[in-house]
N, C-alpha and C positions, 0 to 999 in steps of 0.2 A: 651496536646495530649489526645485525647477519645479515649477508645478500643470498640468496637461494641460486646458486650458478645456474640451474634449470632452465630460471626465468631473466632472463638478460634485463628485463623493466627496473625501474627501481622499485621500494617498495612504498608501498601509500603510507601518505601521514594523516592526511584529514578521516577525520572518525565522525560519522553522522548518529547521531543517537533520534531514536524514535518509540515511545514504552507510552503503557498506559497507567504510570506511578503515582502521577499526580505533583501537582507542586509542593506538596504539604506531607513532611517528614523525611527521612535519610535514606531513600531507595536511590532518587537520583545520584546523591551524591556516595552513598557508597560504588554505586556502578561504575563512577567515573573513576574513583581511587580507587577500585580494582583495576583497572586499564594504567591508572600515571602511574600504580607501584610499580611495572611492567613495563613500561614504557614511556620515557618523558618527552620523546619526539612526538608523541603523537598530542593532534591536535583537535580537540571535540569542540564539534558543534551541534546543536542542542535543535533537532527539527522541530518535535511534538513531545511532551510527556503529559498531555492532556486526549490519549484517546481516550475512548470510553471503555471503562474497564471491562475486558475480556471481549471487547468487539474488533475481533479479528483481521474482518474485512475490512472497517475505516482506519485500521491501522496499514493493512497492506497497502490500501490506496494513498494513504501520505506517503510511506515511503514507495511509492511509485514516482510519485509526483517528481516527492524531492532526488532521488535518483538522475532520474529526467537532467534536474539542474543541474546537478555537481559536476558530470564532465568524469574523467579518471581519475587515477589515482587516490582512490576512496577506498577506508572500509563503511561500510553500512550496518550495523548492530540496530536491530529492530525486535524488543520484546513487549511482547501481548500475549499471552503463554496459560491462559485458563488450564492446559496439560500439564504444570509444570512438576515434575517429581513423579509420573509414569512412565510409560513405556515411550513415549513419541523422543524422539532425535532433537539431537543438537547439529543441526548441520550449518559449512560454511560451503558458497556456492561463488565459483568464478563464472561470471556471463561469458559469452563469446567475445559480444563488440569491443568490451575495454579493462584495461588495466583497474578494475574494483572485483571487490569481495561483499560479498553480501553473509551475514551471519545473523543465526535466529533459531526462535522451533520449526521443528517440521510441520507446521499446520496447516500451510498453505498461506503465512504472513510473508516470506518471500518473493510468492512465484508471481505477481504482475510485475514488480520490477524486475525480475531476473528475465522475463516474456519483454519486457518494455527496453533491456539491455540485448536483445539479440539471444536469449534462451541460455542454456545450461552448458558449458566446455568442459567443468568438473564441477564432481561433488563430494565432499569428506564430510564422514562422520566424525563430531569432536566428542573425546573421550575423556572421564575423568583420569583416566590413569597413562593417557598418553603423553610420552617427553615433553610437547607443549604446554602439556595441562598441569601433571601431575598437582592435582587436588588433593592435598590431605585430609582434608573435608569437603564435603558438597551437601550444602543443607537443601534435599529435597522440595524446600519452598523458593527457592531465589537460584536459580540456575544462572542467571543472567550477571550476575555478580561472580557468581566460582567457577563458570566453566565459559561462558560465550563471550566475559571479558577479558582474560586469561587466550583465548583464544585471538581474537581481536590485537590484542597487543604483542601476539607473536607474530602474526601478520605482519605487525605494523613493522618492525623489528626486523623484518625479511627473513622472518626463519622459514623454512619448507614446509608447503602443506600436507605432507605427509604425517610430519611429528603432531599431529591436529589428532589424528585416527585414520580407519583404514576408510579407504573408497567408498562411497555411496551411489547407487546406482541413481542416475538421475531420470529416471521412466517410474522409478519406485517412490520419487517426491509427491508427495502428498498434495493436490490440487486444488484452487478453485475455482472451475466452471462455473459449478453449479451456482455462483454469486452473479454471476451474468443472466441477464436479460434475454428469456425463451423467445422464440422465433413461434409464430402459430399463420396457418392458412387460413384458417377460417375460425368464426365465419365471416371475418374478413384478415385481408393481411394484416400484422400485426405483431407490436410486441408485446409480451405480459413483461412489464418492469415493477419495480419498486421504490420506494427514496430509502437511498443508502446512505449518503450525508446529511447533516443539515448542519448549514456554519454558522458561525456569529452572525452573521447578515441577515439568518433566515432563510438563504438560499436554499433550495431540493435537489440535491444533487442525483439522478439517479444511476441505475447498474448497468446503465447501457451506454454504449460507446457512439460517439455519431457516424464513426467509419462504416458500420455496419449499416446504416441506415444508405449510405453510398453503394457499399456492396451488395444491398438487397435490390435496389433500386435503377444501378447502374447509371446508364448516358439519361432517364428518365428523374434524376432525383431532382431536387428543386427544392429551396426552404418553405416553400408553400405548401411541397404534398407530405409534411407531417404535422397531422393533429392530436393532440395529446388532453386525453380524458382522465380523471379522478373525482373522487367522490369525497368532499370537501363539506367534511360534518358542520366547519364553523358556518358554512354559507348555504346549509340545508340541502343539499344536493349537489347534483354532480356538476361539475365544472369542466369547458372546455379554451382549451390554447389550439388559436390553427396558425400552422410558419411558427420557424424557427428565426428568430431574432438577430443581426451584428451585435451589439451591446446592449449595455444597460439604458446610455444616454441617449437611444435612437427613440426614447417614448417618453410621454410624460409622467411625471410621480404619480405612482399609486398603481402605475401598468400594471397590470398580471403577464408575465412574458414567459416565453420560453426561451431560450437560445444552447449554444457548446456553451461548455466553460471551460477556461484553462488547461482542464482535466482534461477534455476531449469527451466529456460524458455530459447527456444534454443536463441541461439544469432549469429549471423553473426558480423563478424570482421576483419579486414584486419592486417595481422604478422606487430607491427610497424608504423602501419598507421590507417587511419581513413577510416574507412567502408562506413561511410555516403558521406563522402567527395567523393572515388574511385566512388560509385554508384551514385551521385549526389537523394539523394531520403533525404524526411522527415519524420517525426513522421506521421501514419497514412497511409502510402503506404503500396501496399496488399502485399501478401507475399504467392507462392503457396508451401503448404511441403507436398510432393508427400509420399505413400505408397509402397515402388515397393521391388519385391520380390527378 
């Protein structure tokens, strides 16, 4: 193990893995023995390898979450990579707030945790043929395995982020907004949302944050002045939630509720039952969450 004199912290061992591989054949576990050839201090743990393939955003949003949990001394490796073997970047990304590393594509699967850690203090591009890397091969389909575990375990190893590749401008990462939930005045206040999760529960998780819902609001908010409409094919028309909910157990089975969840993004959910299932709706149905006084 190398220490980076730069950085006086020690360097991380726990490795968070988050991909949308699947359980089923040898991605995961080549990933990981790319990282143990490299590194046998380092320690994985297994967030998600059940995103949905190539969905970006329910990948970024786990590894927000789980970020959230871990605390320091973390690397983060998070692949969801529908780019992978073009032109988009291999970047590794230090937050501000703590002693972790986030590494991934540039797609925009980083930037809520690295937003959720206190924003961006560096950014390196990882290079096949940089001292860390050096790649003798890089098969254009599995990046994640020859260049961002390889990279991961130099980390871990306390080598200098430098030997990754050269600097990344962090204004130049790749964003996304656009997965958040529009703000509209009329013709009433309002948000246009969508359901961007739906879990094993059934739950609706949607692309709006409830802080926003405070900050539109201010000293006037109240869980009462949000009503939240959709158009719920199972149930012939449109469906309405008024108040935002404590829990699940505050209603009886079969509730249709809205409330936060864990996330901080409201969620709609059915007391006992399945939300998506009662609404017949998918990931990507709109979602209207009204302003009303």
């Amino acid at each position: 193990m190398r220490f980076d004199a730069a950085n006086p912290l020690p360097p991380p061992d726990l490795v968070t893995l988050t991909t949308d591989f699947g359980l089923v054949g040898s991605y995961v576990g080549e990933l990981k023995g790319a990282i143990l050839s490299r590194s046998r201090r380092a320690v994985l743990v297994d967030v998600c390898h059940t995103v949905d393939p190539q969905d970006i955003r329910q990948g970024a949003w786990i590894l927000e979450s789980a970020a959230r949990a871990f605390g320091s001394g973390v690397v983060h490796l998070a692949v969801v990579d529908p780019g992978v073997g073009t032109t988009r970047k291999v970047v590794a990304l230090r937050p501000r707030s703590r002693s972790v590393w986030l590494v991934g594509p540039d797609n925009g699967l980083l930037i809520p945790a690295l937003d959720a850690l206190g924003g961006c203090a560096e950014a390196w591009t990882v290079e096949p043929h940089a001292p860390a890397i050096r790649a003798g091969s890089v098969d254009p389909t599995f990046h994640g395995r020859d260049l961002m575990a390889p990279a991961v375990a130099h980390l871990v190893e306390g080598g200098p982020a430098e030997a990754l590749g050269p600097r990344h401008d962090p204004d130049q990462l790749v964003r996304a907004d656009h997965w958040e939930a529009q703000f509209v005045e009329h013709p009433r206040p309002s948000f246009r949302a969508e359901i961007a999760v739906i879990d094993r529960f059934g739950n609706l998780t949607l692309n709006l944050r409830a802080a926003r819902l405070v900050e539109r609001l201010g000293p006037r908010y109240h869980p009462r002045a949000v009503r939240v409409v959709l158009d719920a094919p199972a149930c012939g028309g449109p469906v309405e939630v008024v108040g935002l909910n404590r829990t699940y157990g505050d209603h009886a089975p079969d509730a249709l509720i809205a409330l936060t969840g864990s996330s901080g993004r409201l969620e709609l959910a059915v007391v006992n039952g399945s939300a998506a299932r009662r609404l017949g709706v998918q990931v990507g149905h709109p979602v209207q969450v009204d302003l009303v006084e």
